[in-house]
C-alpha positions in Angstrom: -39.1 27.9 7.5 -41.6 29.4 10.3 -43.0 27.1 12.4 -46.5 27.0 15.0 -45.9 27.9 18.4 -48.2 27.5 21.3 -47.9 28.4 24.6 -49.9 28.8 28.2 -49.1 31.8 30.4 -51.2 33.1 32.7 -53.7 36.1 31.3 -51.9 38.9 33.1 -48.8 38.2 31.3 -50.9 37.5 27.9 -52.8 40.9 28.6 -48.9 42.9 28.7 -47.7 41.0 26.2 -50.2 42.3 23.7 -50.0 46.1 25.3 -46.2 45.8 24.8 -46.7 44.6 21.2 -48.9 47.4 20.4 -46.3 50.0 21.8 -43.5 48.4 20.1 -45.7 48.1 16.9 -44.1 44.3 16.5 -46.2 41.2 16.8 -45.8 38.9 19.7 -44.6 36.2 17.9 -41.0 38.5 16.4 -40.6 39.1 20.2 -40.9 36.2 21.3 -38.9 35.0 18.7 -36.2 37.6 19.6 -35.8 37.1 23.4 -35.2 33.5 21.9 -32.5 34.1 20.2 -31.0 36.4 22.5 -31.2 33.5 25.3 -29.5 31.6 22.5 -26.4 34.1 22.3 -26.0 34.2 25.7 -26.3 30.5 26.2 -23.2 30.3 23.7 -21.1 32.9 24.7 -17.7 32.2 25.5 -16.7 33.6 29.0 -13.7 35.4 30.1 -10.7 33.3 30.9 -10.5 34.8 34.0 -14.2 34.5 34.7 -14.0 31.0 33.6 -11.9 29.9 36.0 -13.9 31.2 38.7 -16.8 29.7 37.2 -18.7 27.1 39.8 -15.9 27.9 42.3 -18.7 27.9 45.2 -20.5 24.6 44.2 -20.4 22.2 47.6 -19.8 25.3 49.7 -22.9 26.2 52.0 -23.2 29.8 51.8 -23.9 31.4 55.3 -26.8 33.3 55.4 -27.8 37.1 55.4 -28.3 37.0 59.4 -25.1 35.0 59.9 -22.9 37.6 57.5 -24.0 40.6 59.1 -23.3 39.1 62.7 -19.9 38.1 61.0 -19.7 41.4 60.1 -20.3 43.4 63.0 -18.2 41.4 64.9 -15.3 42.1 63.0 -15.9 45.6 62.5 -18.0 46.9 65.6 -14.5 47.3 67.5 
């Protein structure tokens, strides 16, 4: 059963979104609807075991950043 959708975007992304239809010769609502139900797949899918054990293995851990790596690195390896 097909439902109403209605959404806000700003006009720019409206404007390509009906460009994009036209080249694709789809409506925007079976695109919208598809990138949906990709996101949905994904959202499911059922990682690695080895992937899933690394999984959130940075949480709590403050992450240097880009300035302090490359000093980090050029320390180490300007020798």
């Amino acid at each position: 059963m097909n439902k109403k959708l209605t959404l806000s975007m700003d006009s720019k992304i409206i404007d390509f979104a009906h460009n994009f239809s036209k080249k694709a010769n789809k409506p925007v609502s079976q695109i919208v609807e598809h990138y949906f139900i990709v996101l949905k797949e994904k959202s499911t899918a059922v990682l690695p075991k080895n992937l899933e054990e690394l999984y959130g293995i940075f949480e709590g851990i403050e992450t240097p950043d880009k300035k302090e790596l490359r000093r980090m690195f050029h320390e180490k390896y300007s020798n």
